[in-house]
GUSE-787818 format. One record per atom (N, C-alpha, C): residue in one letter; x, y, z. Coordinates in steps of 0.001 Angstrom, whole numbers, plus 500000, padded with zeros to 6 digits. Layout:
AXYZ/...
***
This chain:
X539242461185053228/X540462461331052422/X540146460982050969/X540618461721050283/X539708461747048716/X541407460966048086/X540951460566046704/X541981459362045734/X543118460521045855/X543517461374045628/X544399462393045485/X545419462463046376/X544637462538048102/X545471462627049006/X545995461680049430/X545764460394048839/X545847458672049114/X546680458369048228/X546816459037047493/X547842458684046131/X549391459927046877/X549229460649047387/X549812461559048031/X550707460848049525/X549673460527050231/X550483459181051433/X550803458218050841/X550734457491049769/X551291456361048802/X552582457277048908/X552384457817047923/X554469458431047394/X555317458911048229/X554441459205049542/X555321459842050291/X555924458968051471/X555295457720051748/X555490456428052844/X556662455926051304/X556221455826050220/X557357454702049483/X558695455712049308/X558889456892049209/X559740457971049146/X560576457745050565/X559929457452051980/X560881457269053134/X561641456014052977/X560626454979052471/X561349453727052700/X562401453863051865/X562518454235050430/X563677454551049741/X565062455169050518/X564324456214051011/X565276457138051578/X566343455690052663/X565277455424053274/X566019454598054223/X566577453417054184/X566346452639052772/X566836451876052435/X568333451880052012/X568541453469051218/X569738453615050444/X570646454348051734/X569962455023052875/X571255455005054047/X571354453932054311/X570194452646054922/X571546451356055260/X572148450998054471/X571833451426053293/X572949450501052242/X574503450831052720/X574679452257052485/X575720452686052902/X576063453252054218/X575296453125054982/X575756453573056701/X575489452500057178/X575039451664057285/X574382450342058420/X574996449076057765/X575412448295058826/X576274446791058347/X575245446318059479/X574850445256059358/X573910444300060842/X574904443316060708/X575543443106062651/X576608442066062688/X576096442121064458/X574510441059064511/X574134440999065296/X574291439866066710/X575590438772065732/X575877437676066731/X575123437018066396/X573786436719065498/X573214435779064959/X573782435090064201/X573423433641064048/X574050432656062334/X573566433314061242/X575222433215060318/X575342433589059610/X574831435078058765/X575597436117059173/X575295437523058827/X575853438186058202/X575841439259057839/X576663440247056598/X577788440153057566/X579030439804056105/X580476440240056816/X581337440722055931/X581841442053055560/X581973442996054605/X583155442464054041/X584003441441054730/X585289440500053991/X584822439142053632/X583340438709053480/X582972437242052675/X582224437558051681/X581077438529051655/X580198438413050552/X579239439680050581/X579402440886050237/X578681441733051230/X577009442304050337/X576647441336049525/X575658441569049066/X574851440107049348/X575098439625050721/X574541438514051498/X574378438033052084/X573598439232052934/X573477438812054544/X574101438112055209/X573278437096055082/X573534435394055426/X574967434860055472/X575742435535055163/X576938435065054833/X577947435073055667/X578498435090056984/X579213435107057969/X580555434117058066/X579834433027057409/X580936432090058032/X581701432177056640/X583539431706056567/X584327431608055867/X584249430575055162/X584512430137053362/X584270428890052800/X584896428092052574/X584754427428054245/X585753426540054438/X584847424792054768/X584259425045054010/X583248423626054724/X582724422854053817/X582761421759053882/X581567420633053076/X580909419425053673/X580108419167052407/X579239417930052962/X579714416727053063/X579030415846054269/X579592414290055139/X578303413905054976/X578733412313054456/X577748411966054183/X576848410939055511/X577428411350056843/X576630410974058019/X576534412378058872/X576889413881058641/X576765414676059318/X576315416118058767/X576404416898059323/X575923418132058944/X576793419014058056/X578555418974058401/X579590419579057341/X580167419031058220/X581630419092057544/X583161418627057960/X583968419796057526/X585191420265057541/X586128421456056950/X586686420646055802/X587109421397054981/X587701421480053272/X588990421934053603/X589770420012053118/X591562419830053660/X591910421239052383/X593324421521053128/X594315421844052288/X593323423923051850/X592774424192052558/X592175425197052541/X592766426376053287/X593132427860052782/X593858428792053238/X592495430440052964/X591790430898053637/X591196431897053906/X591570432808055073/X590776434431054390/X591163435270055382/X589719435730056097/X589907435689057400/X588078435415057637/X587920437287058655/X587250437841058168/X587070439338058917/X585676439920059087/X585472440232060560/X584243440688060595/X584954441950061558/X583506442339061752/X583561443914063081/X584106443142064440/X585524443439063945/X585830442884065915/X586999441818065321/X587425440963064072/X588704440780064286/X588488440833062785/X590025439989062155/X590709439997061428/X591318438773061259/X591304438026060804/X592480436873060617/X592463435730059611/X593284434775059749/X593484433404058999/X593423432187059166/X592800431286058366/X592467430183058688/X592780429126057891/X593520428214058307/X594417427510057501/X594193425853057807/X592748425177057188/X593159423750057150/X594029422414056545/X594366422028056869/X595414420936056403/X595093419789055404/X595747419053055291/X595383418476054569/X594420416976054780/X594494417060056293/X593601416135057046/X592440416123057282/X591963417737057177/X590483418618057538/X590524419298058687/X592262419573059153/X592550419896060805/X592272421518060421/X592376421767061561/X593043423522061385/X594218423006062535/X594974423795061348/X596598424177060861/X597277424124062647/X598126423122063053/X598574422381064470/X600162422672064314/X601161423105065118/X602478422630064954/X602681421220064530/X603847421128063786/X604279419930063584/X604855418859064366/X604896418465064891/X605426417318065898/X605754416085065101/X607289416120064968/X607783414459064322/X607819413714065335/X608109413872066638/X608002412818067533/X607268413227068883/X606499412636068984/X605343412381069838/X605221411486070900/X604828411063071814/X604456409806072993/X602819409489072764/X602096410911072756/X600742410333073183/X600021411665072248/X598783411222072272/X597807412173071100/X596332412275072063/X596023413822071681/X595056414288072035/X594173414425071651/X592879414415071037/X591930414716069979/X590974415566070926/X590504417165070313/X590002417592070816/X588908418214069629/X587657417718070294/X586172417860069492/X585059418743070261/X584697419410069615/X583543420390070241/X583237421305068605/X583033422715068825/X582405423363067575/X582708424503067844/X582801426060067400/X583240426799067346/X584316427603068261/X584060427211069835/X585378427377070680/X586436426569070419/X586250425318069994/X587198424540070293/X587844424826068481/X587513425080067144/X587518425400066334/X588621426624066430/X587914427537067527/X588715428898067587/X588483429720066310/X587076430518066746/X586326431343065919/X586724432864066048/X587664433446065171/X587719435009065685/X589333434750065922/X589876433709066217/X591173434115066172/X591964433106065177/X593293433811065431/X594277432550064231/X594658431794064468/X595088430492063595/X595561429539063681/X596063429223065151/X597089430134065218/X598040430098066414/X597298430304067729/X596425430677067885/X595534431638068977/X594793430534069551/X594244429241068880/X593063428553069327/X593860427873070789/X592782427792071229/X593057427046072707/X593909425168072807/X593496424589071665/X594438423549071270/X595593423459071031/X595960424734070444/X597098425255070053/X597915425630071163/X597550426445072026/X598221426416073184/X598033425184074103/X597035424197073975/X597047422775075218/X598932422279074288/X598873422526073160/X600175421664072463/X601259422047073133/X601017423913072743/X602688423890073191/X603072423441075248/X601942423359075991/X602027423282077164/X602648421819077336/X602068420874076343/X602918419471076465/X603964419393075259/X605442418744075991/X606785419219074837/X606452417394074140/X605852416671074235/X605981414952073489/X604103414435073539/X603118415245073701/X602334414901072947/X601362416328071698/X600663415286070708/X600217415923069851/X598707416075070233/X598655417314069762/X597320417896070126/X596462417781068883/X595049417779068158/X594576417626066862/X593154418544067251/X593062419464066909/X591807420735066912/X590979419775065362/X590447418912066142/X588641418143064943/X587682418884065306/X587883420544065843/X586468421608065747/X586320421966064781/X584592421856064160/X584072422034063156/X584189420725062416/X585265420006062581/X585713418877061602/X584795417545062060/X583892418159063096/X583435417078063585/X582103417356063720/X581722418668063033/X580257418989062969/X580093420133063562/X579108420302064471/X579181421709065561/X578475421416066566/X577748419780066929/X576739419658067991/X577174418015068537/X576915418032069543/X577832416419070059/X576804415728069539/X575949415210069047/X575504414043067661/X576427413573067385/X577089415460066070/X577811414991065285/X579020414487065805/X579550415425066833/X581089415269067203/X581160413524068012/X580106412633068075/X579955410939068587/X579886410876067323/X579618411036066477/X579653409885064754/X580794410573064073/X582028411599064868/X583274411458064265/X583977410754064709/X583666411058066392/X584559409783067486/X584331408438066430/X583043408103066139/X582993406503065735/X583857406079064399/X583289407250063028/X583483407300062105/X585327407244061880/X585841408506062728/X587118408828062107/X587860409202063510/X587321409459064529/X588389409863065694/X589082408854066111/X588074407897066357/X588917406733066884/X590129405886066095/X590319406034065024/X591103405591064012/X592566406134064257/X592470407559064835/X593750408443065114/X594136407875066130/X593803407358067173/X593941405981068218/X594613407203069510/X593709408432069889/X593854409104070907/X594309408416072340/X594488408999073101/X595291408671074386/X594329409091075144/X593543410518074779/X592805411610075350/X591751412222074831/X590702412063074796/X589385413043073764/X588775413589075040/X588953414843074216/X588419416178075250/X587330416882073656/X585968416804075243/X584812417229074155/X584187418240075181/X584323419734073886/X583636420625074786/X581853420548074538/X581708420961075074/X580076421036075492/X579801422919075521/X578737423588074813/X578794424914075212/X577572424833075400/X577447425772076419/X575831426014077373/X574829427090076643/X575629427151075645/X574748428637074957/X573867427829074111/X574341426884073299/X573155426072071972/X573322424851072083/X574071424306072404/X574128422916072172/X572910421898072353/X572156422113073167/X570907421438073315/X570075421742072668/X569829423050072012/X569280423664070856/X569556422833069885/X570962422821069453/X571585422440068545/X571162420762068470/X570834420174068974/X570580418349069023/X569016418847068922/X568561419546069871/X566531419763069311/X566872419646067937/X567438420641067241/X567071421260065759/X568285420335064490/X568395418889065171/X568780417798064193/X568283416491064244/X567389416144063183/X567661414663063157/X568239413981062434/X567625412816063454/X568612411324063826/X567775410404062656/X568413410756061328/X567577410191060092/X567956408470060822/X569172408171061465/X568839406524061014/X570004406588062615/X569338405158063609/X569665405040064926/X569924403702064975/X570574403445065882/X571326402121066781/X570746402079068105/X570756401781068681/X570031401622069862/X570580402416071172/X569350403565070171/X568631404804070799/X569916405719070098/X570660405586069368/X571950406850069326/X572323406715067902/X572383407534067603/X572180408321065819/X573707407452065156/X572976407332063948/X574322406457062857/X574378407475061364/X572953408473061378/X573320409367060690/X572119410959061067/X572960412156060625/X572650413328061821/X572420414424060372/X571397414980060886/X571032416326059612/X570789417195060068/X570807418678059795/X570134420069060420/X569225420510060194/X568197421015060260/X567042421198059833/X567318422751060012/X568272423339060487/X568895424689060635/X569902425071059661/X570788424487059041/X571979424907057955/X572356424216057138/X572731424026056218/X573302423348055253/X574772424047054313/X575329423662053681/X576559423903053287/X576315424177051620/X576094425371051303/X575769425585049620/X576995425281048950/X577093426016047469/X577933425472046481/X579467426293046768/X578930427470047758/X580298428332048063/X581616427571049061/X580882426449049690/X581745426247050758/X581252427305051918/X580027427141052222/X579664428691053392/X578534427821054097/X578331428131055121/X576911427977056374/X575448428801055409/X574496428178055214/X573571428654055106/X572345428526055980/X571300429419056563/X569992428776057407/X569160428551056252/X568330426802056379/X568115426788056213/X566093427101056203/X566450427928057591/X564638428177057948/X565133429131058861/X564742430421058980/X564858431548059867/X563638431015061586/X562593431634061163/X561661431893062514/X559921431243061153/X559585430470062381/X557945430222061346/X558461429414059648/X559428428852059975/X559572427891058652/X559738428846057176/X559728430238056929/X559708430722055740/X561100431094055207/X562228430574055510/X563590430841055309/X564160431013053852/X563610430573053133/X563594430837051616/X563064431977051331/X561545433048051576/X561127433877051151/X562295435252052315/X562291434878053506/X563094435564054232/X564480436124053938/X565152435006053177/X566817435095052967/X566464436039051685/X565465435865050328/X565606436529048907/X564776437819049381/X564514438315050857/X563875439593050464/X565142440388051393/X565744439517052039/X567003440163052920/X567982440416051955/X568339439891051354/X569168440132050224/X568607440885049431/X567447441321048972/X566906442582048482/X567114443685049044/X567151443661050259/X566258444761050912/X567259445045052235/X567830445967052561/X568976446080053882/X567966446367054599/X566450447238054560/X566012447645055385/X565264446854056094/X564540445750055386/X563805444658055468/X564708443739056332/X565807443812056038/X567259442798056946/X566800443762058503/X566712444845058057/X567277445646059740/X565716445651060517/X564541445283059920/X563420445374060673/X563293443707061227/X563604442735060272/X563744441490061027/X564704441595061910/X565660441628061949/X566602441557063124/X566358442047064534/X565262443199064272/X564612443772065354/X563246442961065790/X563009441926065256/X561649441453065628/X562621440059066234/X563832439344065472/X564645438278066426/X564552438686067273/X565168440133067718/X565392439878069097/X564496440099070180/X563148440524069842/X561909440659070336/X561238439272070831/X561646438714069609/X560991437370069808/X562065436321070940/X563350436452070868/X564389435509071922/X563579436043073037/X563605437086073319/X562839437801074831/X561419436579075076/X560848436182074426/X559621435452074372/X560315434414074877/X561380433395074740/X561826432236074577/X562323431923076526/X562761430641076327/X563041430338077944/X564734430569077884/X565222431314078534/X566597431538078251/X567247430677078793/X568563430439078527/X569732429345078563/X569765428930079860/X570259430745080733/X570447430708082346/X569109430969083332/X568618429649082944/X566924429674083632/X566942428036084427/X565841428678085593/X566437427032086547/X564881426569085205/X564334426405084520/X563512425988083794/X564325425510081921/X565026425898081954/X565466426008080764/X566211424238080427/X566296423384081328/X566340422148080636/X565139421407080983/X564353422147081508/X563076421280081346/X562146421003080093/X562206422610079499/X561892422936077967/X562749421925076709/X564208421541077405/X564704420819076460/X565024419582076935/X564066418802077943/X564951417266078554/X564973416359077732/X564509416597076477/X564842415443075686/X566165415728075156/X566706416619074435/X567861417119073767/X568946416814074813/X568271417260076394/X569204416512077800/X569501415333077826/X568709414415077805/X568344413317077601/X569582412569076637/X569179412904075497/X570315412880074429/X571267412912074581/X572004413840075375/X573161414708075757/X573892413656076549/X573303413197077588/X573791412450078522/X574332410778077939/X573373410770076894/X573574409440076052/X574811409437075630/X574815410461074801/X576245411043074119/X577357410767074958/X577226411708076055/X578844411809076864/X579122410375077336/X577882409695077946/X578461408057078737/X578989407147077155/X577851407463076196/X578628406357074585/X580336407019074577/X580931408185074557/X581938408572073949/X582891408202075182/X582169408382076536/X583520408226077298/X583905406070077310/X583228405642076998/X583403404482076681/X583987404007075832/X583657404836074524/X584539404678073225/X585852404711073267/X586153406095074086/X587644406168074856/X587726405307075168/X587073404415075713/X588097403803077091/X588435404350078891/X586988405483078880/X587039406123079988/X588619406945079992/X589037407254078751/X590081408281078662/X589265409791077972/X588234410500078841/X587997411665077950/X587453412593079444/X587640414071078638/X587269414859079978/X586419415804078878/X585317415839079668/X583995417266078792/X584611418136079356/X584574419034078636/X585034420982078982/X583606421715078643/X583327422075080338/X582382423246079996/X582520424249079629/X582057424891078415/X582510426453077819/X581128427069078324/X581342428482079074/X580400429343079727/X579823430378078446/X579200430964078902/X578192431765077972/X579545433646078318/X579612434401077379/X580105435497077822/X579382435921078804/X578273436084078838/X577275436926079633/X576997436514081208/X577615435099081246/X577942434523082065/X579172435008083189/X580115435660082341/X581404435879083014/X581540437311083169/X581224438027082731/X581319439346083055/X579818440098083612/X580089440885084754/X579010441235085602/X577925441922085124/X578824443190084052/X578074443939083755/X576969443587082573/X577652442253081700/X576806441997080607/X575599440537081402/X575937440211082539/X574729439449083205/X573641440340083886/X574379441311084325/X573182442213084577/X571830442620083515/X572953442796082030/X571841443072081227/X571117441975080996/X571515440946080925/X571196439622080487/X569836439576081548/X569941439995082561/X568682439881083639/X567438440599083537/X568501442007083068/X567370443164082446/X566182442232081345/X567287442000080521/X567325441640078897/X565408440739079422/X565792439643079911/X565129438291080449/X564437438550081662/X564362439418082299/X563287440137083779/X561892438972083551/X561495438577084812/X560455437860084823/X560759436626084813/X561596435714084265/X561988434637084396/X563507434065085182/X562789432955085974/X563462432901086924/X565140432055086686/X566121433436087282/X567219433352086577/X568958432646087334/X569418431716087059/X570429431623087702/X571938431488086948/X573004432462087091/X573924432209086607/X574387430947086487/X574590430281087664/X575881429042087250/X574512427886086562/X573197427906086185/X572989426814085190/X573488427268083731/X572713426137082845/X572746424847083125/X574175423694083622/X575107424948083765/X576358424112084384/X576309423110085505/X575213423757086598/X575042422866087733/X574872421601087312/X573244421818086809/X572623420263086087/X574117419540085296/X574545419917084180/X575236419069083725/X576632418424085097/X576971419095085788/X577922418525086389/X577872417501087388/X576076418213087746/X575601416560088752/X575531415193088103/X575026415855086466/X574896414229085769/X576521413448085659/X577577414582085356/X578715413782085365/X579258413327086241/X578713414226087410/X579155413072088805/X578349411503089193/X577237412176088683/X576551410894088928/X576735409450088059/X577563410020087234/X577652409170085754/X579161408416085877/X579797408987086959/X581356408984086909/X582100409272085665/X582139410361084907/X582213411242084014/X583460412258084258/X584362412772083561/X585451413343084468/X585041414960083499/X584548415916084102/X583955416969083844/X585042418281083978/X585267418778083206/X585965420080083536/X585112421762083675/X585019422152084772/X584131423363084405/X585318424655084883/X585380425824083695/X586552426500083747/X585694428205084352/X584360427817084647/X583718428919085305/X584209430312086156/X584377429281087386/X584443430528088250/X586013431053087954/X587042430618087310/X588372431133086969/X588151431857086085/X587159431719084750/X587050432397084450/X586548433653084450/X585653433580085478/X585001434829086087/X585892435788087012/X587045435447087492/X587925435823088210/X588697436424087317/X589547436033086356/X590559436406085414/X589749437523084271/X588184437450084332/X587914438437083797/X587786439662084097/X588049439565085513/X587964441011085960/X589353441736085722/X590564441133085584/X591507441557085073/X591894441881083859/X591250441105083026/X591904441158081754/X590572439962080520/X590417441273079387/X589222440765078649/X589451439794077949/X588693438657078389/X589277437414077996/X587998436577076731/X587255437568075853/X586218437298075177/X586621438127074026/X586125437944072709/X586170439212071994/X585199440067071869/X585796441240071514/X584702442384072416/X583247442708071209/X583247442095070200/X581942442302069697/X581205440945069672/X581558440211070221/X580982438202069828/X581527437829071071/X580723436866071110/X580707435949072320/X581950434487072432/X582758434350071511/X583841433621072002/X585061434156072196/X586149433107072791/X587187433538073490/X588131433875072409/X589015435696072965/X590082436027072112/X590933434819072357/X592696435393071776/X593585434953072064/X594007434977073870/X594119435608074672/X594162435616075607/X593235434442076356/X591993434606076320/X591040433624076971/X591236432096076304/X591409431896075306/X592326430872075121/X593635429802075267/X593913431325075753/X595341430635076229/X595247430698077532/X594542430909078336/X593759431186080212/X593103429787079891/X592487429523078937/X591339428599079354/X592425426998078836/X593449426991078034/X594440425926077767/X595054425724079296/X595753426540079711/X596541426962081082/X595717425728082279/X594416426354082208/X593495425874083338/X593320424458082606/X593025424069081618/X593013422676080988/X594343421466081476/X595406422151081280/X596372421497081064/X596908421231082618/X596576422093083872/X596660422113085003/X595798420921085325/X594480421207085071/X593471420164085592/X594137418211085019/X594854418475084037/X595139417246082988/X596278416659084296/X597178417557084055/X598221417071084873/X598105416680086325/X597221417919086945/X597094417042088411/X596179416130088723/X595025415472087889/X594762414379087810/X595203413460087440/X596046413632086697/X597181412265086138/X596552411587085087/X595778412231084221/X594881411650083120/X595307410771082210/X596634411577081672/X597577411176080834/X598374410201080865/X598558409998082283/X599771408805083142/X599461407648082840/
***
């Protein structure tokens, strides 16, 4: 091949990538269910940008929500509003008179991601009781039970609950404690908690702070260059999760028994803090509850050995064994999904409907144990 014809495959390889750069610009949005991604109603010349800017920095945790805050948060698949108070809540009926108070802590289900104010699952535990107050501290309490034990310490307990209900989700959460440290500890259990995954920039927004291989800085300024460069990584994520030990694997807390480990620390410190007044809520994986998307999930993950109901099992033996009062909303939910879609249909948490299914089943379990009494 002589300089001519080399200068010839030069212009004509940089001529496609052009070409194909300027259709995703304008035909292709990537809204892959990964943290933090293009969302054409926050910032649309920034990838990275998914979450609404509703958040800031704590100076023992990872973010807290920004009181007195009113946004409209829209991606592929909903639409809506998000309205924190002036406490750092998201936006609760008012209740002047009350008997007893609920505090409910976990991270983006319990937050109620994808739907409104009105829609979150707290929101409906309220209206199900007519004389106590319900308080949604999702997100307000971080997004990983670390953080959501150094709000209990810091600021939950101060609200002087009756009831702390802490969800637990099987999809990251143990991820989520791997990929933070415990800059400064008490014996063995964190007094202050950092991400080595996100941080909270000057917008009020979620940023990663390290993609895959530590290069998250050169990664984020060529994604933001480049849509096409965005759409060839996104295709190598998900190449690479395929590599990884998946969630619903009888192996998959072995890979993480320390973050387990942790976990278990967590739930026995908080149910004590209560006062042995708290119930964990297991939140299931979508892929979990509907047949057809576990099937793929099997496809997806072939070769590794796979079981739906973990890591739910494991965690529920430890809470029995722990005397722990555990809620798992599983197999109802697997039932009620065959009727009626109780997820939103492009993302993996619960619409309005599955929210108000998964309050229903909460508030049943509350009452006929007599938790409250």
């Amino acid at each position: 091949m002589n300089f001519k014809e080399v200068i010839l495959l030069g212009l004509s390889i940089f001529m496609c990538l052009v070409f194909l750069e300027v259709f995703l610009r304008y035909f292709y949005y990537e809204d892959s269910g990964l943290f933090f991604l293009y969302s054409k109603f926050s910032q649309p010349d920034d990838p990275f940008l998914s979450d609404p800017p509703i958040f800031i920095n704590t100076e023992y945790s990872h973010f807290s929500l920004k009181p007195n805050t009113s946004v409209r948060f829209a991606k592929d698949g909903f639409d809506v509003f998000i309205k924190i108070d002036k406490n750092g809540f998201r936006t609760m009926p008012i209740l002047n008179d009350f008997n007893k108070t609920i505090l409910t802590l976990g991270d983006s289900f319990t937050f109620g991601y994808g739907v409104n104010d009105n829609e979150t699952y707290p929101f409906f535990l309220q209206k199900r009781f007519n004389d106590t107050r319900v308080i949604n501290a999702g997100y307000t309490d971080g997004y990983s039970p670390d953080s959501e034990y150094l709000y209990l310490i810091k600021e939950g307990l101060k609200l002087s609950p009756d009831l702390v209900i802490v969800g637990i989700f099987v999809g990251n959460d143990l991820e989520d404690i791997s990929e933070n440290v415990w800059e400064e500890t008490n014996e063995g259990l964190p007094v202050k908690v950092s991400s080595t995954k996100i941080y909270v920039n000057e917008d009020n927004r979620l940023r990663q702070r390290r993609i895959i291989f530590g290069f998250g800085t050169l990664n984020e300024k060529l994604s933001k260059f480049s849509r096409l460069y965005f759409f060839i990584y996104n295709r190598f994520v998900n190449w690479w999760s395929m590599r990884r030990e998946p969630v619903h694997s009888y192996y998959y807390l072995e890979k993480y028994s320390e973050s387990f480990d942790k976990l278990k620390n967590l739930l026995v410190k908080m149910n004590e803090l209560s006062l042995n007044k708290s119930i964990f809520v297991i939140f299931p994986d979508k892929e979990q509850t509907e047949n057809e998307l576990w099937e793929n999930y099997q496809e997806h993950f072939r070769g590794h050995r796979l079981d739906r109901f973990q890591p739910q099992k494991q965690i529920l033996d430890f809470c029995k064994s722990a005397n722990l009062i555990c809620f798992d909303p599983f197999p109802e939910l697997v039932a009620q999904q065959k009727i009626e879609g109780l997820f939103l249909e492009k993302d993996g948490h619960m619409n309005s409907k599955g929210n108000k299914f998964f309050a229903d089943l909460l508030y049943n379990f509350i009452t006929n144990k007599e938790i409250l009494d």
